[in-house]
N, C-alpha and C positions, 0 to 999 in steps of 0.2 A: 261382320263378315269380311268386310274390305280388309281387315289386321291379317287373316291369316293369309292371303291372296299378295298384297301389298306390305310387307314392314312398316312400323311407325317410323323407325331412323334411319331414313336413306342417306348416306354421303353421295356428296354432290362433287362432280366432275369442278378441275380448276379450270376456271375460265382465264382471260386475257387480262384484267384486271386485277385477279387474285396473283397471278404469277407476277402483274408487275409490283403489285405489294411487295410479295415474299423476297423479289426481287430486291428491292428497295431495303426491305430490313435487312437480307443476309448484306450487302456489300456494305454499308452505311451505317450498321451497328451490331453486325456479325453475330447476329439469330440465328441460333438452329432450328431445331423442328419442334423440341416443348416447348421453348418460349414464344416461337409462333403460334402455337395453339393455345397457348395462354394468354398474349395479346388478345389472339381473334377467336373467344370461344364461341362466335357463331356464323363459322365459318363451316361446320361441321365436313371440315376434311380430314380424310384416315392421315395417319404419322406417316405410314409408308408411304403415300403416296406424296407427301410434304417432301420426306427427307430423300427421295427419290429427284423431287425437283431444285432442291436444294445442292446436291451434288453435282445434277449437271450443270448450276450457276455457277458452282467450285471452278467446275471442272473447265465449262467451254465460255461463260463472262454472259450468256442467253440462257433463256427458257424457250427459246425454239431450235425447230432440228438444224439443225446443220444439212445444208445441201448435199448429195451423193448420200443421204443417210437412209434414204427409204430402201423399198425391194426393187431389184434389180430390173430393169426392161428387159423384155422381149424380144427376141430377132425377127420381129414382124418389118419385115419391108414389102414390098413387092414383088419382086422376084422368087421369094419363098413363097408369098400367096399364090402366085401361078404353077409353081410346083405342087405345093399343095392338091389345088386345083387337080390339075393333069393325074398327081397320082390317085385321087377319089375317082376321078370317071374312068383312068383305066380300067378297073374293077369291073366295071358295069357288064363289060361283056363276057366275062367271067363268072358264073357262078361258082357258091361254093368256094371264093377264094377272097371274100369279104376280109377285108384288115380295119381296126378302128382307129380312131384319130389318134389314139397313144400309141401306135405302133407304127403310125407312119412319120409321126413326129419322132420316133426314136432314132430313124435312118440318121447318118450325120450329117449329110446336107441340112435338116432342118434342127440343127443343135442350136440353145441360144447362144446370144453372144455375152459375151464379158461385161462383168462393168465398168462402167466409162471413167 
């Protein structure tokens, strides 16, 4: 019952160990992605996701991100949360003229900022 629910062959996520493998083999004996899965066939990692990490060892000399690489922050500071603020209880004494958080964040005072 658990087969149709669950697969028998799950690929497993590369952990920190696997990466410094793969690592180890592309700069050191300049492995691609089948002969790594022919070394480790029970490693049971997809090829895309090998040859994936294998390009960005090409590429940047790591298998971690690179800093400024994530999604962008926020323009939460303070001073926007007080506007915030002000502009949601404005409202109150207002009926009938209810605006919702995505329309009050579209004013441009509360636009985000840039990435850093």
């Amino acid at each position: 019952m658990t087969s149709f629910i669950f697969p028998t062959f799950t690929q497993m996520a590369f952990s920190e160990e696997d990466k410094h493998v793969i690592k180890f083999f592309k700069q050191n004996n300049h492995y691609g992605g089948k002969r790594v899965l022919k070394e480790f066939p029970h490693g049971n990692w997809p090829r895309s996701g090998l040859d994936t990490i294998i390009r960005k060892i090409a590429r940047t000399g790591t298998s971690k991100r690179l800093p400024g690489s994530g999604r962008m922050r926020t323009a939460r500071t303070a001073d926007k949360i007080e506007e915030v603020k002000t502009l949601v209880l404005s409202q109150e004494d207002f009926p009938q003229t209810h605006r919702t958080q995505r329309k009050i964040a579209e004013q441009p005072i509360l636009q985000r900022s840039r990435r850093l």
